[in-house]
C-alpha positions as CSV (number, residue, x, y, z in Angstrom):
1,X,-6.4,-51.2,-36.5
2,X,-2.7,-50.4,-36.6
3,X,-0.5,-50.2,-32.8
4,X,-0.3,-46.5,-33.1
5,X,-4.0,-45.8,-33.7
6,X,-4.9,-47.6,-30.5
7,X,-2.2,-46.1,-28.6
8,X,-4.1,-42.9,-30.0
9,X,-7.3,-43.3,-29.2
10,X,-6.2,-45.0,-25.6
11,X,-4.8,-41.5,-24.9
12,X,-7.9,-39.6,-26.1
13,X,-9.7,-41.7,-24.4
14,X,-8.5,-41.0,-21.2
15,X,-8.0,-37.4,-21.5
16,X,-12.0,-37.6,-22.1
17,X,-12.6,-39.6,-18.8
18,X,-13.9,-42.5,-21.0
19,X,-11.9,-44.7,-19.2
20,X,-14.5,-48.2,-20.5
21,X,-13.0,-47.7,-24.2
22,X,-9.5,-47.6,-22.9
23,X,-10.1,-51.3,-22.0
24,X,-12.3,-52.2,-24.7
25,X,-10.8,-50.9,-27.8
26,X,-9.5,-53.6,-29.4
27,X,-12.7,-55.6,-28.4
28,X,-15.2,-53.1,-29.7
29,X,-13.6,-52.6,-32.8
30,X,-13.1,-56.4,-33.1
31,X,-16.8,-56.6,-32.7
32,X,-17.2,-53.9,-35.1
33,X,-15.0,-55.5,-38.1
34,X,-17.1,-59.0,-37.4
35,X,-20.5,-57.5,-37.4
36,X,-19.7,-55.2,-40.6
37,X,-20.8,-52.3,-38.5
38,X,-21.0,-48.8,-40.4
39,X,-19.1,-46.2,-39.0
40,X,-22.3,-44.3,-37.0
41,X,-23.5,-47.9,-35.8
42,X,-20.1,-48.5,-34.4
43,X,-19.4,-44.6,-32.8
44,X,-23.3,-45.7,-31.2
45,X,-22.1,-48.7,-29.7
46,X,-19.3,-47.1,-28.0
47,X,-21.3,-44.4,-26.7
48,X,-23.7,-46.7,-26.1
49,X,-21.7,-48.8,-23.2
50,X,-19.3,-45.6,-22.3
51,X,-22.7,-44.0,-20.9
52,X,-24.5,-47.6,-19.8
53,X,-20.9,-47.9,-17.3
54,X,-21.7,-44.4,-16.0
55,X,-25.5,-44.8,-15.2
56,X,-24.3,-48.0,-13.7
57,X,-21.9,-46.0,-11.9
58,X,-23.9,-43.3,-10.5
59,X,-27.0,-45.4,-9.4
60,X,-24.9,-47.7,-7.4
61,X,-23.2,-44.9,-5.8
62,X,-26.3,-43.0,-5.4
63,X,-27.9,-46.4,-3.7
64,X,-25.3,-46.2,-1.3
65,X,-25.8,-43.1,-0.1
66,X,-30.1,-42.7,0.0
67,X,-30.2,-44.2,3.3
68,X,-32.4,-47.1,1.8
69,X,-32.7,-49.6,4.3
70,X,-33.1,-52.0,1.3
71,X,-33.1,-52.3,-2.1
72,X,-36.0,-54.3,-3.4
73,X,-37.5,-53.6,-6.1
74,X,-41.1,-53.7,-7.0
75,X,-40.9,-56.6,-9.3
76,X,-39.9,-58.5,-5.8
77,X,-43.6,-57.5,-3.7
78,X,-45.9,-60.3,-3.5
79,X,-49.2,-58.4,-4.8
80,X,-51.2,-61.6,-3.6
81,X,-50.6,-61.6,-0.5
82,X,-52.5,-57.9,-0.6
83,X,-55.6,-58.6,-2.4
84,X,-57.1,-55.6,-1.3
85,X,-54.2,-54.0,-2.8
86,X,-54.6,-52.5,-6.4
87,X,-51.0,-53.2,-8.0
88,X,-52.4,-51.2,-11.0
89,X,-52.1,-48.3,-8.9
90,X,-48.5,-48.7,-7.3
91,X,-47.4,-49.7,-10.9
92,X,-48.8,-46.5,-12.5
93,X,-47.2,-44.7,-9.4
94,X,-44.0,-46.3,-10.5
95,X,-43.8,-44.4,-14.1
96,X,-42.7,-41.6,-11.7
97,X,-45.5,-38.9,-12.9
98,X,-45.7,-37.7,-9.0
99,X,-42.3,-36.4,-9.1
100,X,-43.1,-34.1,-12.2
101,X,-46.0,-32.8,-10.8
102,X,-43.9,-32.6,-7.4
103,X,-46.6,-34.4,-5.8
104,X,-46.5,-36.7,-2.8
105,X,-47.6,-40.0,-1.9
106,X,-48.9,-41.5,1.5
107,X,-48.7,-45.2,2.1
108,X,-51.2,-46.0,5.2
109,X,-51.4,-49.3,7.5
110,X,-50.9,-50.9,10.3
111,X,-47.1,-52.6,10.7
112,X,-46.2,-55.1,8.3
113,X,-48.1,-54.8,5.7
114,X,-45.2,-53.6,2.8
115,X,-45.7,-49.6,3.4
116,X,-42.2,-49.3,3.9
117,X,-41.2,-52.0,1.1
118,X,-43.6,-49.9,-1.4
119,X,-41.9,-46.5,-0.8
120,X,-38.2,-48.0,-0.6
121,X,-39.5,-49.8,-4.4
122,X,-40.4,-46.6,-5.9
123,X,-37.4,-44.8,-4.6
124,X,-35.5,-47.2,-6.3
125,X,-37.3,-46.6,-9.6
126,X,-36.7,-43.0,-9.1
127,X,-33.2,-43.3,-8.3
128,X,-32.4,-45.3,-11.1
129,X,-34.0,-42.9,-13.6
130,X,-31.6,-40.2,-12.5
131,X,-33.8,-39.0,-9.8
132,X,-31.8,-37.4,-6.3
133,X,-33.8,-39.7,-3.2
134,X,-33.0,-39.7,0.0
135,X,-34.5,-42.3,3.0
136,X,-35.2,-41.8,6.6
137,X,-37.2,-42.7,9.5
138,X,-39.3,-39.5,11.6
139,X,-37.6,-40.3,14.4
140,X,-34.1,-40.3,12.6
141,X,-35.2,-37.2,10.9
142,X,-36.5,-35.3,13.9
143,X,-33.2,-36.0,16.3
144,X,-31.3,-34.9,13.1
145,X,-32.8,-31.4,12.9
146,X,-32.6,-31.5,17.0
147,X,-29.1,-32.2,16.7
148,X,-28.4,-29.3,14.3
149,X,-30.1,-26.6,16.0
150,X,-28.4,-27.1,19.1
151,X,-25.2,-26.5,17.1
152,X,-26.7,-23.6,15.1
153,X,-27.1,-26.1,12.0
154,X,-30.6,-26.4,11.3
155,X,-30.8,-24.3,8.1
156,X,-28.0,-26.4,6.8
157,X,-29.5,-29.9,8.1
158,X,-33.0,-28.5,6.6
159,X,-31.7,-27.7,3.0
160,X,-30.1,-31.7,3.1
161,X,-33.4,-32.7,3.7
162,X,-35.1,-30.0,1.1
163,X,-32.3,-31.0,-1.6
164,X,-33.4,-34.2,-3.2
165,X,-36.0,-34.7,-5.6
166,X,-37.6,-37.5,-3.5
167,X,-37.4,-38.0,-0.3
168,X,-39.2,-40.5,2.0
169,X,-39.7,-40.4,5.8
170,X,-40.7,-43.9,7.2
171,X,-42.5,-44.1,10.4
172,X,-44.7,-41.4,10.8
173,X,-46.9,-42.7,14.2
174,X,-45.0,-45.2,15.7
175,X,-43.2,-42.6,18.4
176,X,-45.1,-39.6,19.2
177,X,-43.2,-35.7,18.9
178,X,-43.3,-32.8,21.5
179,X,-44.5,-29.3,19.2
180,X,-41.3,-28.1,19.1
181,X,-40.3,-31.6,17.1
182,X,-43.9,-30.8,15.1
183,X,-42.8,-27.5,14.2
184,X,-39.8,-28.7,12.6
185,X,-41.8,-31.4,10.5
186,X,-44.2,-28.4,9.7
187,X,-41.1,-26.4,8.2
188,X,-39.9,-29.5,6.2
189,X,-43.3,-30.0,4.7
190,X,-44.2,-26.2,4.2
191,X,-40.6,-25.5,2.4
192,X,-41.3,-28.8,0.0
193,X,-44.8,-28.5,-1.2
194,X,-44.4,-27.9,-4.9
195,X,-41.1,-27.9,-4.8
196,X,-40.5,-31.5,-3.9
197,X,-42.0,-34.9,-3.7
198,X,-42.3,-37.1,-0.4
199,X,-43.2,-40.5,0.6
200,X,-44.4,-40.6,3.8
201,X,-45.4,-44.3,5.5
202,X,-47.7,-44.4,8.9
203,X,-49.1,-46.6,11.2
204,X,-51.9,-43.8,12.1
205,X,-55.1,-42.5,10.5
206,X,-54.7,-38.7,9.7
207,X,-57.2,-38.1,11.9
208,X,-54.5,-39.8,14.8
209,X,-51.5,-37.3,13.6
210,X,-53.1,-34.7,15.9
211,X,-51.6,-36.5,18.8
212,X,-48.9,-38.0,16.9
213,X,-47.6,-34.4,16.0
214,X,-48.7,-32.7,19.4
215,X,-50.4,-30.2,18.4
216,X,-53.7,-30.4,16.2
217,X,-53.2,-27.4,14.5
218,X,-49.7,-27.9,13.0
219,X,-51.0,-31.1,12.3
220,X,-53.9,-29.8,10.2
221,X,-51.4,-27.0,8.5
222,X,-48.5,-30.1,7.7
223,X,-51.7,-32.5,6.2
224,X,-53.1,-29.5,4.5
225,X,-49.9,-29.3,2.4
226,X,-49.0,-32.6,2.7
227,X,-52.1,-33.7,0.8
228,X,-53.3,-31.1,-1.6
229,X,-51.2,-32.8,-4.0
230,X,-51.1,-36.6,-2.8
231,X,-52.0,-40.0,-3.9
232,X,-52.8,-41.9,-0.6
233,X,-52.4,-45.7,-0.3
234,X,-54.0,-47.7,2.8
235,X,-53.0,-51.4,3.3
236,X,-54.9,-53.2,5.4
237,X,-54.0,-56.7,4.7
238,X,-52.2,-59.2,6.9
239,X,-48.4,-58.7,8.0
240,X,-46.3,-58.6,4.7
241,X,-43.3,-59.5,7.5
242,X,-44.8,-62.9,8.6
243,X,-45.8,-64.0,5.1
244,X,-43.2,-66.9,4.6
245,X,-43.2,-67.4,8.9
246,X,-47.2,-68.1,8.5
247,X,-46.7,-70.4,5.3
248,X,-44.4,-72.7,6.9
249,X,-46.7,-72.9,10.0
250,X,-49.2,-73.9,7.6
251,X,-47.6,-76.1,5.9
252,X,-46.2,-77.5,8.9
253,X,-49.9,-78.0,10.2
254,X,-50.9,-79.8,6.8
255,X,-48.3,-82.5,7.3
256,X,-49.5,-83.2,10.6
């Protein structure tokens, strides 16, 4: 390929935004000449990697701004150390169906036990097949909305927490709320069901949200919505936290 050709398509190239071919060019059509690509096979290939950098791209900047606290992946959960577990399920939660259906899921158990390192996998998944996700805590979530309506913001800090596709509130239990903190939960749920999926992790039964939430009657109205379209997970296995703590005990036991 001639100088003036490159020089061409370098300029294209950029006034397109594709800025990958600018600096593969010569390497691509190198590639191209070696392999005896045809002309569609090699326009493929370029397109191929121009939109591979971009989903790159957005999924690491969309990582970075979730509020993951993590970002393991499902592949990295130690199903054996749940037996109780059924990883067929998770797994056929992973294809992502729930957030077509805008359908929620609710990942029960006492601490430790990977509720949190389940919904964090599946956000991942969701993330990186161009879902929106966001990640918070209740707690985090609650002094949010607080924060906002003492400023006159809560509409605006409510549609942040209505926008994404998925969004996952950790910690639903471990501190309890006041009904005006409730309420606010109830207007979240209420202003997502079928039009948005959630992940919710707890600590507490949902006959225990009653006096989580407060108030026994929002609660019954938030798990009314809340569940009417849910797949609900309960994990009551051994701390997930102090698997690799308890194997060195053990091990340091058998060499004793």
């Amino acid at each position: 390929m001639s100088e003036l050709v490159s020089a061409r398509i370098r300029d294209h190239a950029g006034k397109l935004g594709l800025n990958h071919l600018i600096e593969t060019v010569d390497q691509l059509t190198t590639r191209a000449e070696t392999e005896q690509l045809s002309y569609l096979e090699f326009l493929d290939q370029v397109l191929e990697e121009e939109l591979g950098l971009r989903e790159s791209r957005r999924f690491r900047n969309a990582l970075k701004l979730s509020g993951l606290p993590h970002h393991k992946t499902l592949e990295q959960f130690d199903f054996a150390f749940q037996p109780d577990l059924d990883p067929r399920k998770i797994k056929d939660l992973a294809t992502l169906e729930f957030i077509d259906r805008r359908s929620n899921i609710t990942l029960l158990g006492p601490p430790g036990v990977g509720k949190t390192m389940i919904a964090v996998a599946l956000a991942v998944a969701a993330c990186q097949a161009g879902y929106s996700i966001y990640f918070t805590s209740l707690d985090d979530l609650v002094r949010r909305l607080r924060a906002a309506e003492a400023t006159g913001r809560f509409n605006r800090q409510l549609a942040a927490y209505l926008r994404p596709a998925v969004l996952v509130v950790d910690e639903v239990g471990y501190l309890p709320l006041d009904r005006a903190e409730a309420n606010m939960v109830f207007q979240l749920v209420s202003r997502r069901y079928e039009r948005g999926s959630m992940i919710i992790t707890s600590n507490k039964s949902f006959a225990e949200w009653g006096s989580v939430l407060g108030d026994d009657v929002l609660a019954t109205a938030i798990l009314d919505r809340l569940l009417h379209h849910c797949d609900v997970i309960s994990i009551n296995g051994p701390s997930y936290r102090l698997k690799d703590r308890l194997a060195l005990v053990t091990g340091g036991e058998a060499m004793t």
